[in-house]
HTML snippet that shows the backbone in 3Dmol.js (N, CA, C, O; Angstrom):
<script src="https://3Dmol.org/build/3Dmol-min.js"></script>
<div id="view" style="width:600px;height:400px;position:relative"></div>
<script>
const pdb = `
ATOM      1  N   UNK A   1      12.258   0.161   5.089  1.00  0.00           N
ATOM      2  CA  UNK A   1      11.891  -1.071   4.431  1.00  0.00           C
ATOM      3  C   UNK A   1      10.494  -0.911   3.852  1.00  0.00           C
ATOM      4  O   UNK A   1       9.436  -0.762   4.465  1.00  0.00           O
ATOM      5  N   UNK A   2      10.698  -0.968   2.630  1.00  0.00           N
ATOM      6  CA  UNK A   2       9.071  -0.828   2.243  1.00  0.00           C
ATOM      7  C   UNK A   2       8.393  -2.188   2.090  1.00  0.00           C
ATOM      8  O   UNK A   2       8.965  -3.246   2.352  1.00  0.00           O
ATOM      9  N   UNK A   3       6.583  -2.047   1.455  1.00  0.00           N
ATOM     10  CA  UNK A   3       6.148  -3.129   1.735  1.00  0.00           C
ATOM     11  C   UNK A   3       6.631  -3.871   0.276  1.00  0.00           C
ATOM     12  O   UNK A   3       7.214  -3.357  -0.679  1.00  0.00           O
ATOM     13  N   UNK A   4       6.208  -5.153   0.450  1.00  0.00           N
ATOM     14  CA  UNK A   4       6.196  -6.151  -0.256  1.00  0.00           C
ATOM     15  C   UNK A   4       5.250  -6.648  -0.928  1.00  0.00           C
ATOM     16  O   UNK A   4       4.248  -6.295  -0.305  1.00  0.00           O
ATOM     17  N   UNK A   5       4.813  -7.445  -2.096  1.00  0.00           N
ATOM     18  CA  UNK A   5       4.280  -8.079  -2.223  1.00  0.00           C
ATOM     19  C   UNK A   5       3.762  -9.771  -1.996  1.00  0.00           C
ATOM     20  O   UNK A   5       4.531 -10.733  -1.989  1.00  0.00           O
ATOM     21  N   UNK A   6       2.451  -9.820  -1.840  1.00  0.00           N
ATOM     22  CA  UNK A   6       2.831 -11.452  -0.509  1.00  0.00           C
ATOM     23  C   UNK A   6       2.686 -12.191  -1.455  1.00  0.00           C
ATOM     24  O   UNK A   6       2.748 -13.374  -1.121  1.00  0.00           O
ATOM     25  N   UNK A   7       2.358 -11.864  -3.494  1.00  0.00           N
ATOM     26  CA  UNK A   7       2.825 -13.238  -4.066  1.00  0.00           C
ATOM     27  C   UNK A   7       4.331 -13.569  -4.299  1.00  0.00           C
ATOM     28  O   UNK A   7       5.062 -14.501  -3.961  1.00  0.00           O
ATOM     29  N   UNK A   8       4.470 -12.583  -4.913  1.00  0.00           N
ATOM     30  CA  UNK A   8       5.973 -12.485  -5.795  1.00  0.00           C
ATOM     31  C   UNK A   8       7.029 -11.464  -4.605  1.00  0.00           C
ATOM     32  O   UNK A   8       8.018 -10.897  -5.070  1.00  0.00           O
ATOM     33  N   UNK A   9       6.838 -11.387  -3.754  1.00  0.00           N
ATOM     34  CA  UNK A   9       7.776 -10.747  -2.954  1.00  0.00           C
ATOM     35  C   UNK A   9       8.787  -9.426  -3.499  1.00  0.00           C
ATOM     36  O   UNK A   9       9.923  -9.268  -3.053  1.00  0.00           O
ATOM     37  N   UNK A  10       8.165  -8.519  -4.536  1.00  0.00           N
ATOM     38  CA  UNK A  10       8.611  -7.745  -5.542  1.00  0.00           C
ATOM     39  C   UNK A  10       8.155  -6.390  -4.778  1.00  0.00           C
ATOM     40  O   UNK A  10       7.152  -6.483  -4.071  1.00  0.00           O
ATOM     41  N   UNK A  11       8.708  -5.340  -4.851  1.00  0.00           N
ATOM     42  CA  UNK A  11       8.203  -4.321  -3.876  1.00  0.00           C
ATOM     43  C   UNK A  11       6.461  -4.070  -4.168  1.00  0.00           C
ATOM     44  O   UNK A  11       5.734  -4.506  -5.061  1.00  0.00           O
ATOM     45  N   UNK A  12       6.203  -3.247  -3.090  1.00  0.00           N
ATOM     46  CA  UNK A  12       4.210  -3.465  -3.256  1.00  0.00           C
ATOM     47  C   UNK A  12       4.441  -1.645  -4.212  1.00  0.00           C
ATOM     48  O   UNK A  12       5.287  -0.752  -4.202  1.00  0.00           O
ATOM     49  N   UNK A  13       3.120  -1.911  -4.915  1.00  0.00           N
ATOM     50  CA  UNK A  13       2.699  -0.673  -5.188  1.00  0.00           C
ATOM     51  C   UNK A  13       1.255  -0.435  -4.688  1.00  0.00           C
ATOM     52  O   UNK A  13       0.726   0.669  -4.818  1.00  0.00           O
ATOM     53  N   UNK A  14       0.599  -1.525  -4.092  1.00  0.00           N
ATOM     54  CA  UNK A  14      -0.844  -1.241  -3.891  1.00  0.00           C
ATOM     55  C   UNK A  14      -1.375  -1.887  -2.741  1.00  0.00           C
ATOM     56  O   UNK A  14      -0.810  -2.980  -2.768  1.00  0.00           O
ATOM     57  N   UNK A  15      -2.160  -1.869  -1.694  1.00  0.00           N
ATOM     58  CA  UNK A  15      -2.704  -2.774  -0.796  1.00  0.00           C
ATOM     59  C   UNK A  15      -4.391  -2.265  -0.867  1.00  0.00           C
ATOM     60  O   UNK A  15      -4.933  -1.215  -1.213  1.00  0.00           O
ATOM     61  N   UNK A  16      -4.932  -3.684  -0.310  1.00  0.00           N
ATOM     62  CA  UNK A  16      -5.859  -3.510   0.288  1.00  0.00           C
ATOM     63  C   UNK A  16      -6.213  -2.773   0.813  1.00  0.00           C
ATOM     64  O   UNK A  16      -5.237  -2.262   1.362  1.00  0.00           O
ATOM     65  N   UNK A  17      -7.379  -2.085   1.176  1.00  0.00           N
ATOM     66  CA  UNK A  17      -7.501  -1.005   2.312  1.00  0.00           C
ATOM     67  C   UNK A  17      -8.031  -1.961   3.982  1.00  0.00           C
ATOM     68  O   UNK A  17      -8.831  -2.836   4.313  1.00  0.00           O
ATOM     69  N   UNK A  18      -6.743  -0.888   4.758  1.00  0.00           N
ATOM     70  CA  UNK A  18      -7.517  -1.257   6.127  1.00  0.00           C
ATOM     71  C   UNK A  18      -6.860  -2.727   6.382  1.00  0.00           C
ATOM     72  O   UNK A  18      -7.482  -3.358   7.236  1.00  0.00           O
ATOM     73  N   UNK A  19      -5.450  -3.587   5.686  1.00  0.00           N
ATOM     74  CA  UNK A  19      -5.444  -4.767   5.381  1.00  0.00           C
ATOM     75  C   UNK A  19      -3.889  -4.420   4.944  1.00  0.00           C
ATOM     76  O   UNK A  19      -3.523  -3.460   4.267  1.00  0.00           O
ATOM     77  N   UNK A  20      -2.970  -5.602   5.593  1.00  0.00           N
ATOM     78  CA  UNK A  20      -1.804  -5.864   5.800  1.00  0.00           C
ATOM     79  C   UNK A  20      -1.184  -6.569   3.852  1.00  0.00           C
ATOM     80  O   UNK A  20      -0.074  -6.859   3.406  1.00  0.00           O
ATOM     81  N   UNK A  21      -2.503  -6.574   3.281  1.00  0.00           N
ATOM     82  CA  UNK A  21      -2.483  -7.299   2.282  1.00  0.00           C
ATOM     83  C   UNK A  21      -1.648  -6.686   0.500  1.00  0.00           C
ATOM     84  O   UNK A  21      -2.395  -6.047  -0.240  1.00  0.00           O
ATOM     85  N   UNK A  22      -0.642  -6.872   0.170  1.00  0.00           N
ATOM     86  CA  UNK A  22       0.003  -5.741  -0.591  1.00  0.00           C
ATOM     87  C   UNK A  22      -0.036  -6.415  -2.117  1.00  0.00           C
ATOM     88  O   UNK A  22      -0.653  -7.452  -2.358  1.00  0.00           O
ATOM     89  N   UNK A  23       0.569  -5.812  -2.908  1.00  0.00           N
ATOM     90  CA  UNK A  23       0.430  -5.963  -4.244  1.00  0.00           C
ATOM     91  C   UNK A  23       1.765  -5.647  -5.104  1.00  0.00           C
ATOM     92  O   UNK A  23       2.527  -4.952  -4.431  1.00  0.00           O
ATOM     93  N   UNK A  24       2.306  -5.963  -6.459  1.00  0.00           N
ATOM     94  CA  UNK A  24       3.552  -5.355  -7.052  1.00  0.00           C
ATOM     95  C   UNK A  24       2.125  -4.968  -8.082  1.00  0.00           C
ATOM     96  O   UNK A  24       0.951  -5.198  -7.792  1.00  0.00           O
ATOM     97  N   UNK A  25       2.610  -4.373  -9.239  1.00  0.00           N
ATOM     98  CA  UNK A  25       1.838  -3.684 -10.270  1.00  0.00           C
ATOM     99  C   UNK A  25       1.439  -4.566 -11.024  1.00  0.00           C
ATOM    100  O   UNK A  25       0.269  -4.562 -11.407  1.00  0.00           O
ATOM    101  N   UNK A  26       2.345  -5.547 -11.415  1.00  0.00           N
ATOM    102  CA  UNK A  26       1.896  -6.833 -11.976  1.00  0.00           C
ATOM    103  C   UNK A  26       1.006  -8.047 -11.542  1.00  0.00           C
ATOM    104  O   UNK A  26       0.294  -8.719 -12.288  1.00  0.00           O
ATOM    105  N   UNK A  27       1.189  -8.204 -10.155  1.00  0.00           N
ATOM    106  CA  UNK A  27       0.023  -9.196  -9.173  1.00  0.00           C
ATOM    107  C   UNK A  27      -1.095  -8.339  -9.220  1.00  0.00           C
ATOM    108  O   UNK A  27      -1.697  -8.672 -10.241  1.00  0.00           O
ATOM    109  N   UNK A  28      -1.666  -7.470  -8.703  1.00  0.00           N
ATOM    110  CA  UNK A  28      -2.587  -6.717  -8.895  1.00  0.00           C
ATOM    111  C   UNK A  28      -3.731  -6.495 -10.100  1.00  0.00           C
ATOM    112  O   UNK A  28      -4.954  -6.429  -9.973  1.00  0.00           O
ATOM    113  N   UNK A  29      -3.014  -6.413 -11.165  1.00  0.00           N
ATOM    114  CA  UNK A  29      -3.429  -5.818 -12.494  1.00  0.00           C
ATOM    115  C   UNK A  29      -4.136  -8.033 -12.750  1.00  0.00           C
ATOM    116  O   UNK A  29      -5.100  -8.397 -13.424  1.00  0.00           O
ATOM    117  N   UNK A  30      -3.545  -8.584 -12.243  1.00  0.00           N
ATOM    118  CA  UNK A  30      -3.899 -10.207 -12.252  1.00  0.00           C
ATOM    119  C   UNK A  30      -4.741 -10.389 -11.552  1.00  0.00           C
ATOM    120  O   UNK A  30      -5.871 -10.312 -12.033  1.00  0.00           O
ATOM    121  N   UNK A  31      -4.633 -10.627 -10.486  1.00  0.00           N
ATOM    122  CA  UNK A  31      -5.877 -10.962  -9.245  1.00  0.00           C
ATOM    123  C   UNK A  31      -7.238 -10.444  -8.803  1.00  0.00           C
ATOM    124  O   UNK A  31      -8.201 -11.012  -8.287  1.00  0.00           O
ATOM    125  N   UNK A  32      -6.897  -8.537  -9.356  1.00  0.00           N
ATOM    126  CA  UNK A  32      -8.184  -7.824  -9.178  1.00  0.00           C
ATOM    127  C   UNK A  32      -8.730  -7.473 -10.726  1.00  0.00           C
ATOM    128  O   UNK A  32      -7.964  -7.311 -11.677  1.00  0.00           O
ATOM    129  N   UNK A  33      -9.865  -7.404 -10.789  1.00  0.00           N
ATOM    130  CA  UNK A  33     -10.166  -6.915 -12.192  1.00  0.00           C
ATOM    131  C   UNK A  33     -10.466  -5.067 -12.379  1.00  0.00           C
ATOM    132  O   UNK A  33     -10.815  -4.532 -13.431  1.00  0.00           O
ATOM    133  N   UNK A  34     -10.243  -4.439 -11.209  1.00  0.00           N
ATOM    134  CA  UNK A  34     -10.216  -3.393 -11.680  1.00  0.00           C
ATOM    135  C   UNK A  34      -9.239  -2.821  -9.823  1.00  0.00           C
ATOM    136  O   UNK A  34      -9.461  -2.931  -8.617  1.00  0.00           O
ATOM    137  N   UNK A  35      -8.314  -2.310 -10.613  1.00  0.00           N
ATOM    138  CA  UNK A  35      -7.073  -2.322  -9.530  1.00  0.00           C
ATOM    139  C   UNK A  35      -6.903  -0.786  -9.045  1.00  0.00           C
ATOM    140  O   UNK A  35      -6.011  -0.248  -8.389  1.00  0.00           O
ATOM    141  N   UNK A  36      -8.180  -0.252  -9.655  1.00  0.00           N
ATOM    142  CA  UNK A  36      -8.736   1.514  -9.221  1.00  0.00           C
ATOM    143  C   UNK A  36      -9.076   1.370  -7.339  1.00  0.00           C
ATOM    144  O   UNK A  36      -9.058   2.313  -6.548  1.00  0.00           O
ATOM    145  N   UNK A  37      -9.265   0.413  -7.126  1.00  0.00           N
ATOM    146  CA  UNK A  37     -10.621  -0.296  -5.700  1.00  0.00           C
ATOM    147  C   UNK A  37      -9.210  -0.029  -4.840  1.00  0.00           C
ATOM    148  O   UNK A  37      -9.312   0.814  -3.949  1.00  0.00           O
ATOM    149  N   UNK A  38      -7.890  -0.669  -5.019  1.00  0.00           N
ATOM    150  CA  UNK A  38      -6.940  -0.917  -4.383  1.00  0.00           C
ATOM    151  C   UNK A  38      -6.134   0.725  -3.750  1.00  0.00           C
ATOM    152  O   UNK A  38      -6.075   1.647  -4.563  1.00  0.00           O
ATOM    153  N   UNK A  39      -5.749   0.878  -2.775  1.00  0.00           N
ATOM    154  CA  UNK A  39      -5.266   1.986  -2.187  1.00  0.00           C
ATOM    155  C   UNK A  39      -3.187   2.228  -2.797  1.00  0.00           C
ATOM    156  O   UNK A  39      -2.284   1.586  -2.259  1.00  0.00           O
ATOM    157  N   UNK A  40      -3.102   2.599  -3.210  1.00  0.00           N
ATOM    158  CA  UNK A  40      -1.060   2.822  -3.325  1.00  0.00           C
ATOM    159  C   UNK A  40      -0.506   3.427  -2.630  1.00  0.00           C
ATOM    160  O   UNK A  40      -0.800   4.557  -2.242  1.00  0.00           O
ATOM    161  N   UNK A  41       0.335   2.830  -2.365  1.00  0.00           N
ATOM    162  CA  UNK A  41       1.041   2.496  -0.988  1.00  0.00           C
ATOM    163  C   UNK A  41       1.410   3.620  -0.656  1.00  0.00           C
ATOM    164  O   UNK A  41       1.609   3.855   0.536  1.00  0.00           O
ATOM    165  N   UNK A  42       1.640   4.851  -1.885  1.00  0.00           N
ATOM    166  CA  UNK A  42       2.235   6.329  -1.383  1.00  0.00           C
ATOM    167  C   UNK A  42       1.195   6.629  -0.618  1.00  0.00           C
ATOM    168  O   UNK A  42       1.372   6.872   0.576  1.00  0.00           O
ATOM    169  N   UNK A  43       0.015   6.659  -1.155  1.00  0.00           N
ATOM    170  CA  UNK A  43      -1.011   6.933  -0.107  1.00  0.00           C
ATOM    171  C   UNK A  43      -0.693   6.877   1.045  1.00  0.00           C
ATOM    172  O   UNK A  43      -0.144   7.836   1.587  1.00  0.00           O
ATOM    173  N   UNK A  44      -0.973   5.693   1.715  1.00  0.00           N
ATOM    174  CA  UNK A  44      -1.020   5.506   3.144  1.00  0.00           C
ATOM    175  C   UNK A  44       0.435   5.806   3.930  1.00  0.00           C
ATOM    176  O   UNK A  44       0.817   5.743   5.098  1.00  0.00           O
ATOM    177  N   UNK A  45       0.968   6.128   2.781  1.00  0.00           N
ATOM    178  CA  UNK A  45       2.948   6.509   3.813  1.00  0.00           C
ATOM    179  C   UNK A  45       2.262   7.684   3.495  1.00  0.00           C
ATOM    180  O   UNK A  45       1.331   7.679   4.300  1.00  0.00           O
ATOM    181  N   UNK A  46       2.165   8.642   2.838  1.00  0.00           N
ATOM    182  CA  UNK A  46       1.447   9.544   3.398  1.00  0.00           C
ATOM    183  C   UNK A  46       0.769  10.296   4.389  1.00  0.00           C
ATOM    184  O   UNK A  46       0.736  11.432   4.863  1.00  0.00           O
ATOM    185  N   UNK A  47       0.214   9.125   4.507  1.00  0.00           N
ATOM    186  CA  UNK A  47      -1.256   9.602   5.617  1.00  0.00           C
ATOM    187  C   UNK A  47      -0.586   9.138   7.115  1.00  0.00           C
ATOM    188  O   UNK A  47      -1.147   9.582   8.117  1.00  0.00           O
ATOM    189  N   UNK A  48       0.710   8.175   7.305  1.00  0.00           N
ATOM    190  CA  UNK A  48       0.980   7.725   8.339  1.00  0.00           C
ATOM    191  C   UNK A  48       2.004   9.056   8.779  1.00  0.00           C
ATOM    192  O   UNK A  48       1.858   9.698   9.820  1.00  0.00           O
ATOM    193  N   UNK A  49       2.705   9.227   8.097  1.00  0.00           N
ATOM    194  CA  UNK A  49       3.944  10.559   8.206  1.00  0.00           C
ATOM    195  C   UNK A  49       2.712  11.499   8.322  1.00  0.00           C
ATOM    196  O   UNK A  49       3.049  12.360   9.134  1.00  0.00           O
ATOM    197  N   UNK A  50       1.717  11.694   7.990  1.00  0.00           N
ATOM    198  CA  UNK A  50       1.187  12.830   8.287  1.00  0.00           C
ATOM    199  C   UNK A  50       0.762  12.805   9.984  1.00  0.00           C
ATOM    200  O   UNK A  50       1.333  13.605  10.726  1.00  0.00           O
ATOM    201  N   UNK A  51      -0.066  12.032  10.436  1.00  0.00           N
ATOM    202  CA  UNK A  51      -0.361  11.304  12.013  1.00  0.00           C
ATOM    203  C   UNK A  51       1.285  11.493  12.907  1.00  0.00           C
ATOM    204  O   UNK A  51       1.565  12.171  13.895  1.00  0.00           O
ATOM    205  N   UNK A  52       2.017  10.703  12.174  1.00  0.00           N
ATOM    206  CA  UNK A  52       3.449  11.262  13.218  1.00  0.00           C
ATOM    207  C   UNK A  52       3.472  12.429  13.027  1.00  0.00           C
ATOM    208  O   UNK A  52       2.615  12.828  13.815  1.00  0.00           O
ATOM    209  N   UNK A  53       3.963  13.513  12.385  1.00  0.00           N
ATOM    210  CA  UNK A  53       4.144  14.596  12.286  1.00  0.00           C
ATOM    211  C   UNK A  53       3.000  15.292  13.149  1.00  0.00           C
ATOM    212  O   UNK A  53       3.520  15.987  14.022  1.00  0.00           O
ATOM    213  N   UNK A  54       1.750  15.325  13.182  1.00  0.00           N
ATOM    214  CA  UNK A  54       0.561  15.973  13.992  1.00  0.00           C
ATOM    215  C   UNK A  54       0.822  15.002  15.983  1.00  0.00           C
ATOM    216  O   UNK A  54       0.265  15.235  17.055  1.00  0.00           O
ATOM    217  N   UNK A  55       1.578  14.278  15.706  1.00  0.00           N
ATOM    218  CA  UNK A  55       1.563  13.799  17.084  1.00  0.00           C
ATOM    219  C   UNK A  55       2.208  14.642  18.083  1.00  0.00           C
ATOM    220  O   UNK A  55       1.940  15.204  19.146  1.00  0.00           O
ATOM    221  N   UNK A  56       3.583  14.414  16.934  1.00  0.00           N
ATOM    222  CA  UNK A  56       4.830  15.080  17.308  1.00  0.00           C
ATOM    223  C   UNK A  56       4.984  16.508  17.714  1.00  0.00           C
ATOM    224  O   UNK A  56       5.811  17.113  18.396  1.00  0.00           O
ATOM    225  N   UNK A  57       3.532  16.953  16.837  1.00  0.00           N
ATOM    226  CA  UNK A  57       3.670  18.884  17.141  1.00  0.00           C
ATOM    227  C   UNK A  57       2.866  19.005  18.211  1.00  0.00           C
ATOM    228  O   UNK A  57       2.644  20.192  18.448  1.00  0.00           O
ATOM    229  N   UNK A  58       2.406  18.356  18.861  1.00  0.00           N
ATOM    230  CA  UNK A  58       1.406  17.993  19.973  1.00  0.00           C
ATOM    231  C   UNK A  58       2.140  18.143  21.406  1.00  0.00           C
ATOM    232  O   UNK A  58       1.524  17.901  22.444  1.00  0.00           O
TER     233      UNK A  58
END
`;
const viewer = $3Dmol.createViewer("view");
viewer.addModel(pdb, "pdb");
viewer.setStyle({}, {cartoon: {color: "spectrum"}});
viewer.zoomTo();
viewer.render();
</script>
């Protein structure tokens, strides 16, 4: 289940950092004025599969 966006409930492409707080491409590009600041979401699935994977080889 991926994340969401908490205006439009449209899949997220971006969150906050550090923050449950998500975005679609279109809310984002609206609310922030420069939407570079915002983290994408591949990112942090990234970085979380990376932490399981290093747990797991542990």
């Amino acid at each position: 289940m991926g994340k969401k966006c908490i205006i439009c409930y449209e899949p997220a492409l971006f969150c906050i950092k550090d923050s449950s707080e998500c975005y679609c491409n279109e809310c984002a590009e609206e609310h922030f004025s420069d939407i570079s600041l915002l983290v994408k979401v591949e990112e942090e699935t990234k970085k979380i599969k990376e932490l399981i994977d290093k747990k797991r080889d542990n």
